[in-house]
Backbone as a chain_set.jsonl record, in Angstrom:
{"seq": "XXXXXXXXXXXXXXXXXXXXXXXXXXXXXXXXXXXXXXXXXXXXXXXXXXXXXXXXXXXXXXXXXXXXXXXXXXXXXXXXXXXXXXXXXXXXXXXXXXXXXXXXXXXXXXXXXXXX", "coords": {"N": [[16.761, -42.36, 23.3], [18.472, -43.154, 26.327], [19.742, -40.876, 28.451], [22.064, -41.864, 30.013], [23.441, -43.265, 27.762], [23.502, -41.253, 25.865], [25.675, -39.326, 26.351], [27.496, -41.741, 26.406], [27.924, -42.392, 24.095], [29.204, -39.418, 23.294], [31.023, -39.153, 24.406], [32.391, -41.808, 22.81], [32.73, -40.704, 20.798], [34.625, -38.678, 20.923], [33.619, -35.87, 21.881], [32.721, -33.328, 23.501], [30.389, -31.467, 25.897], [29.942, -28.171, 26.08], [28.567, -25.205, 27.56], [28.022, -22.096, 26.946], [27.206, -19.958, 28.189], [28.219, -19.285, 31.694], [26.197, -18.837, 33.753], [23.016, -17.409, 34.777], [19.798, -15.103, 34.821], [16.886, -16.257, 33.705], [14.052, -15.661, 32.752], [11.499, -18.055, 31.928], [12.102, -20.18, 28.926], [13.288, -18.952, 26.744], [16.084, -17.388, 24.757], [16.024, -14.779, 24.211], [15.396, -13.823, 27.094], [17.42, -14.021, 28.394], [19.528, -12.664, 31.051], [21.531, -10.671, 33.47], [23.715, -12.358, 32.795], [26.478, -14.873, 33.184], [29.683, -15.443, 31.347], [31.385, -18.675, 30.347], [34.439, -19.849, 31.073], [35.637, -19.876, 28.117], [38.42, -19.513, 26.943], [39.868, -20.439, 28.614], [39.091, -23.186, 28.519], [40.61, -24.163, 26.138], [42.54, -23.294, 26.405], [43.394, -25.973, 28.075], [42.454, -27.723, 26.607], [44.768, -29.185, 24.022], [44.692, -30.521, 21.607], [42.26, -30.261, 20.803], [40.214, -29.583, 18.172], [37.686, -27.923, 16.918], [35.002, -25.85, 17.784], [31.881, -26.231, 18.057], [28.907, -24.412, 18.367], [25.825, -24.511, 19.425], [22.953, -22.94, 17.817], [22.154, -19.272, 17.449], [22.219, -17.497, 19.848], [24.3, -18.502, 21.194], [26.529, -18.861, 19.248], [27.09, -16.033, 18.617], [27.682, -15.217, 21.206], [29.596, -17.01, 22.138], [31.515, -16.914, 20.063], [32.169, -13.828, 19.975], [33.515, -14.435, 22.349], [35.64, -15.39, 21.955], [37.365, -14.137, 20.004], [39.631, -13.393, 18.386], [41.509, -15.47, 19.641], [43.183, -18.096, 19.761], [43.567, -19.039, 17.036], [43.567, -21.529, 14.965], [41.732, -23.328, 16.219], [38.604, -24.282, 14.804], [35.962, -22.568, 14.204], [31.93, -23.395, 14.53], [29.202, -22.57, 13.513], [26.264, -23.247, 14.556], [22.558, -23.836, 13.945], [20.166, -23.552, 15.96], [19.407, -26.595, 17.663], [17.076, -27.008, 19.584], [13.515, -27.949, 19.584], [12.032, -25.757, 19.821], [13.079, -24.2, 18.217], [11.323, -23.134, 14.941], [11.952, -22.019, 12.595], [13.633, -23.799, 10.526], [13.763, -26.616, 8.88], [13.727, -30.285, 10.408], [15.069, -31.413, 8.561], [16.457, -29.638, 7.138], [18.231, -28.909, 9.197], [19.653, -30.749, 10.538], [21.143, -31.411, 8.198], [22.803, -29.031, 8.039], [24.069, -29.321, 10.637], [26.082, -31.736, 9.851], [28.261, -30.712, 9.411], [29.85, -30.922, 11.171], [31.433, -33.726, 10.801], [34.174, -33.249, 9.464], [35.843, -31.604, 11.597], [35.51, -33.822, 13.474], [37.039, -35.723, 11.855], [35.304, -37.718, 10.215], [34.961, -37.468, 7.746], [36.414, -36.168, 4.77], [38.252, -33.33, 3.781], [37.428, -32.554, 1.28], [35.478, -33.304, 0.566], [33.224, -32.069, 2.428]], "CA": [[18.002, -42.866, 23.859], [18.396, -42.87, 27.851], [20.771, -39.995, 28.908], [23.483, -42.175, 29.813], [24.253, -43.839, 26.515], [23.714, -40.196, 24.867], [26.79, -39.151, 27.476], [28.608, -42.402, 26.634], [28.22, -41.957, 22.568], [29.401, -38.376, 22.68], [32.525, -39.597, 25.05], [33.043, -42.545, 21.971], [32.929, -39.738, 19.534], [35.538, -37.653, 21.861], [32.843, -34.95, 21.71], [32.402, -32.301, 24.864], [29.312, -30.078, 25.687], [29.865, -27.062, 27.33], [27.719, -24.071, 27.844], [28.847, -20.582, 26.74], [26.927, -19.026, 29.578], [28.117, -20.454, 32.877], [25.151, -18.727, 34.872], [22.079, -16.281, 33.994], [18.569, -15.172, 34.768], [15.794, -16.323, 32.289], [12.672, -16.059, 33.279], [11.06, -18.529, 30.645], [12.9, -20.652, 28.094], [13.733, -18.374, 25.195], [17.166, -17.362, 25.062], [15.876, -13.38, 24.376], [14.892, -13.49, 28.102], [18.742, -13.885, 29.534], [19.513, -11.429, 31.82], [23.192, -10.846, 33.916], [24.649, -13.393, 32.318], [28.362, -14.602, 33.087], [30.113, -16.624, 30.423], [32.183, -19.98, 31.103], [36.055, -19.475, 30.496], [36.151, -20.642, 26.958], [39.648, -19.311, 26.616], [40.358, -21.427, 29.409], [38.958, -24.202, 28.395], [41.159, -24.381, 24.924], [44.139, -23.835, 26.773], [43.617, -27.068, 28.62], [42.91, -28.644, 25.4], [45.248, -28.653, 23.242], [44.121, -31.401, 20.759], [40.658, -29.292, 20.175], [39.835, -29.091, 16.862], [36.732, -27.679, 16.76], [33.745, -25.794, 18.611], [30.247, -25.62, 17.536], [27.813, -23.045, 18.997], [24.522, -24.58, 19.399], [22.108, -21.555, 17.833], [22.752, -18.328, 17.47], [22.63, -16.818, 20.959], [25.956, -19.409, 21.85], [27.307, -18.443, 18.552], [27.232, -14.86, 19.284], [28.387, -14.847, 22.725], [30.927, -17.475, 21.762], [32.451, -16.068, 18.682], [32.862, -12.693, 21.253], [34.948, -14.938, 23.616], [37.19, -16.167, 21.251], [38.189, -13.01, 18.656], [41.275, -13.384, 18.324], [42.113, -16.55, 20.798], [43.605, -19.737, 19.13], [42.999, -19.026, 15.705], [43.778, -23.058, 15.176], [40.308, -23.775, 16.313], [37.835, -23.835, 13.936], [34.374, -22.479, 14.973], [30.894, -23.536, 13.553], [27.924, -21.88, 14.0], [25.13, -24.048, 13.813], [21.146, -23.824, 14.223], [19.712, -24.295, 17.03], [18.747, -28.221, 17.874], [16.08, -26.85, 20.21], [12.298, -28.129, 19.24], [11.556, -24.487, 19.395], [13.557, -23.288, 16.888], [11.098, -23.889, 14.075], [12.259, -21.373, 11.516], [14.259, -24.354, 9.878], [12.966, -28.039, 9.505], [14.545, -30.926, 11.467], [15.817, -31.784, 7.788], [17.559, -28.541, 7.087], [19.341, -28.439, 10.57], [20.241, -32.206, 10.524], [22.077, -31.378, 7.106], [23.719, -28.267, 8.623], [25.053, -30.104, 11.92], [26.691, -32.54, 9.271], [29.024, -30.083, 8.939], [30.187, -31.463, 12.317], [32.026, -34.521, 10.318], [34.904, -32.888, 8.894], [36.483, -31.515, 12.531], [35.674, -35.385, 13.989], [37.926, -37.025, 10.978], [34.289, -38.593, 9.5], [34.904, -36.732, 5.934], [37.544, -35.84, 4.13], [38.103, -31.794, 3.326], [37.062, -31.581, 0.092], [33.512, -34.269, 0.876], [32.476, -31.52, 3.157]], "C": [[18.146, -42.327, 25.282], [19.722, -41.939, 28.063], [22.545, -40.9, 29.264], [24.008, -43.035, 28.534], [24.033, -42.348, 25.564], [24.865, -39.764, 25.076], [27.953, -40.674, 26.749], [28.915, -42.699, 24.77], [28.762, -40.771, 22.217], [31.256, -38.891, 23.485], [33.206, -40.318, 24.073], [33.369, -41.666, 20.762], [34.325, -38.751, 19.437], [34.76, -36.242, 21.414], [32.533, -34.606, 23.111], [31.402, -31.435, 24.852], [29.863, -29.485, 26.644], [29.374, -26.025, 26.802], [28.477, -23.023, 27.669], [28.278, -19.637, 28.081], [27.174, -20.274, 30.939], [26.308, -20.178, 34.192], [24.218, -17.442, 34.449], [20.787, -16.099, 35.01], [18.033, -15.003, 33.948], [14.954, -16.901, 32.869], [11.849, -16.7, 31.951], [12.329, -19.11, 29.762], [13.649, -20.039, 26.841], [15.353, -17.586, 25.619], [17.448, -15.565, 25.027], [15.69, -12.904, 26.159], [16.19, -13.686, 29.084], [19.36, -12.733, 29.926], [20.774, -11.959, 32.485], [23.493, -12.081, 33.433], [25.976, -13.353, 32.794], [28.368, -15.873, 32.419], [31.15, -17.594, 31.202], [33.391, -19.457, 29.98], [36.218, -19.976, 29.321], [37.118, -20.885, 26.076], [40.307, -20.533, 27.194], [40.658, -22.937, 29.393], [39.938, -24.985, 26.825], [42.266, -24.369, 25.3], [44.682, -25.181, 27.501], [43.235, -28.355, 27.798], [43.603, -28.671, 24.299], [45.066, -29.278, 22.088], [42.842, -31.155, 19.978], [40.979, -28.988, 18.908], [38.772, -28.081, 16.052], [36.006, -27.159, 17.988], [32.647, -25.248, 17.798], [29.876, -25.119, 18.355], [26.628, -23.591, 18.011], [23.296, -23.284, 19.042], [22.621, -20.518, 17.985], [22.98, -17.541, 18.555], [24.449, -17.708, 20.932], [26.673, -18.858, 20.67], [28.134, -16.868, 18.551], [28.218, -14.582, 20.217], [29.649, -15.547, 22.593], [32.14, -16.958, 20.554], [32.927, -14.747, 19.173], [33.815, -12.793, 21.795], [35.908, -14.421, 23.214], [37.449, -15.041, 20.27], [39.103, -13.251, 19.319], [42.364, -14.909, 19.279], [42.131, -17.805, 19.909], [42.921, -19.572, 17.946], [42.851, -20.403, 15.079], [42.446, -23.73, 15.338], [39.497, -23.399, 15.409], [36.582, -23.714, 14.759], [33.537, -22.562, 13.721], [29.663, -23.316, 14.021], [26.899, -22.987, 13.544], [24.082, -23.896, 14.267], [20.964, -24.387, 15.345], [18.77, -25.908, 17.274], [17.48, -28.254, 18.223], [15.018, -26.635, 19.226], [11.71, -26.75, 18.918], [11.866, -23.376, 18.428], [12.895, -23.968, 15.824], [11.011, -23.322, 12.999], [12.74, -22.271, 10.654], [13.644, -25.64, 10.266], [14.145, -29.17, 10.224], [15.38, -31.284, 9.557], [17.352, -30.98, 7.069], [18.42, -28.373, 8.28], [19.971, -29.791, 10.717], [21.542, -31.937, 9.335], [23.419, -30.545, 7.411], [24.637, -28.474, 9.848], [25.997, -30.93, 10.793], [27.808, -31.925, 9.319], [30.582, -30.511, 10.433], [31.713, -32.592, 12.12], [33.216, -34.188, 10.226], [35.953, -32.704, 10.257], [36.87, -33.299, 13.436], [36.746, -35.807, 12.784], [36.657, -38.084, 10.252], [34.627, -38.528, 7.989], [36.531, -35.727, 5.575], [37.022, -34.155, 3.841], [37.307, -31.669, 2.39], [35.508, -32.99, -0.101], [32.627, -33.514, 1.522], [31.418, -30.837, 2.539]], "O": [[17.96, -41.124, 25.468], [20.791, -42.47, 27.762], [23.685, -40.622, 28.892], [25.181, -43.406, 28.557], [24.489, -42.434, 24.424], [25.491, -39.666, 24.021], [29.164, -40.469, 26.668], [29.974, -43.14, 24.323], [28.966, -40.634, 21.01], [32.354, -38.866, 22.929], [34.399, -40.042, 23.952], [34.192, -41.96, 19.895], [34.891, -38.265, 18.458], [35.333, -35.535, 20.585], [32.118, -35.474, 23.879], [31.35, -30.608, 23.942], [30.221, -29.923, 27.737], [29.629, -25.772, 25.624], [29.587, -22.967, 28.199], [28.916, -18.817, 28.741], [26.718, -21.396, 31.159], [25.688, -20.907, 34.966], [24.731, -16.524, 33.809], [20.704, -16.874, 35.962], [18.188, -14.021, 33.222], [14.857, -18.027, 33.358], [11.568, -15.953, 31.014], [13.437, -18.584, 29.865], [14.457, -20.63, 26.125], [15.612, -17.295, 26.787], [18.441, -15.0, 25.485], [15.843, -11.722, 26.465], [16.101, -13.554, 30.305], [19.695, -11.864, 29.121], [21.192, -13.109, 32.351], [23.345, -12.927, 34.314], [26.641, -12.322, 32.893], [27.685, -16.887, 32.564], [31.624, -17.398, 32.321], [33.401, -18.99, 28.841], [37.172, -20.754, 29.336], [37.193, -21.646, 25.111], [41.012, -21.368, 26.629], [41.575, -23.649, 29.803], [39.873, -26.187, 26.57], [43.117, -25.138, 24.854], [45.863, -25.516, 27.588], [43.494, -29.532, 28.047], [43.034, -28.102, 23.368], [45.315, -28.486, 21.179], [42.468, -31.64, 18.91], [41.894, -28.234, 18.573], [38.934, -27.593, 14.934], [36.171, -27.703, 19.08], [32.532, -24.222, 17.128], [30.503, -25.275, 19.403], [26.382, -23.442, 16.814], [22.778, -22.718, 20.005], [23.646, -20.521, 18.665], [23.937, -16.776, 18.436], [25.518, -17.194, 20.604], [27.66, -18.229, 21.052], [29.341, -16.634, 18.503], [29.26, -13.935, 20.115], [30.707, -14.969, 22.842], [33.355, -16.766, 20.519], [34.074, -14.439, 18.851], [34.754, -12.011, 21.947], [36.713, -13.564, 23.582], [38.089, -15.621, 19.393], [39.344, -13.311, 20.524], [43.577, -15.087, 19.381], [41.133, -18.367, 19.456], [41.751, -19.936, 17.828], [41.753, -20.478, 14.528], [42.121, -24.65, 14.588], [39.521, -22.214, 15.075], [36.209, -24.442, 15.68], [33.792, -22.214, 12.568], [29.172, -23.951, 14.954], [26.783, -23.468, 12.417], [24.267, -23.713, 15.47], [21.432, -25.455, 15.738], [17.582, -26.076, 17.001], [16.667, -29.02, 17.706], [15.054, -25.788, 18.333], [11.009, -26.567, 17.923], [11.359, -22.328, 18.031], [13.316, -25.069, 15.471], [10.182, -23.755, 12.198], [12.434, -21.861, 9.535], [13.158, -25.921, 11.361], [15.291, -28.814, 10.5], [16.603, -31.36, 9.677], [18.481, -31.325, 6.722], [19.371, -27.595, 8.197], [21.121, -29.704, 11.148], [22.712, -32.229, 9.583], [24.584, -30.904, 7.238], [25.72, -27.915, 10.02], [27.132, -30.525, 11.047], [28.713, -32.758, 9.259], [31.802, -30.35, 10.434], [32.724, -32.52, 12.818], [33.832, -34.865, 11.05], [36.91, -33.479, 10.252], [37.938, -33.771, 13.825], [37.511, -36.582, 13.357], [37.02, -39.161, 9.779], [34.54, -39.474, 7.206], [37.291, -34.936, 6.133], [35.857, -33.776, 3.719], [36.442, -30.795, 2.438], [34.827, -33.219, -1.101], [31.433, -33.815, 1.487], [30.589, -30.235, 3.221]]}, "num_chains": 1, "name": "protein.A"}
């Protein structure tokens, strides 16, 4: 799927990406290799939504660092840790992490509470 209809399916979904680190050095792709890091306001960003239902944390570095942000900030939001998407995470198969994103449904309005 060409980048802008991935962008214009997550907009029909009302689904937002944003990055828990706004800026880093990582020499190499692995997410062990981030160095000064500074995080993106994610307090900030909840106070200017107030309709937010939900944030997932792509993999466990974002979960981490995100679940840090937020102790204690807008309890209202639900957070969901989920596996990393990235090809290189291949501790889990694309079938087991497909199942575990599902979990995704429930904050969208796809599934009812007790279907989750």
């Amino acid at each position: 799927m060409a980048y802008e209809a991935r962008v214009e399916a997550l907009r029909a979904g009302r689904i937002a990406l944003w990055d828990v680190i706004a800026e880093a050095h990582r020499p190499g792709s692995l997410d062990g290799a981030i160095r000064d890091r500074r995080g993106n306001d994610l307090e900030g960003l909840i106070a200017r939504l107030p309709d937010l239902r939900a944030i997932a944390f792509n993999g466990g570095t974002a979960a981490r660092l995100g679940l840090k942000a937020l102790a204690g900030v807008a309890p209202h939001v639900e957070r969901i840790a989920l596996p990393s998407s990235s090809p290189a995470y291949a501790a889990m198969t694309f079938e087991r992490k497909a199942a575990a994103w599902l979990a995704l449904r429930r904050p969208l309005g796809l599934v009812a509470d007790d279907e989750a």
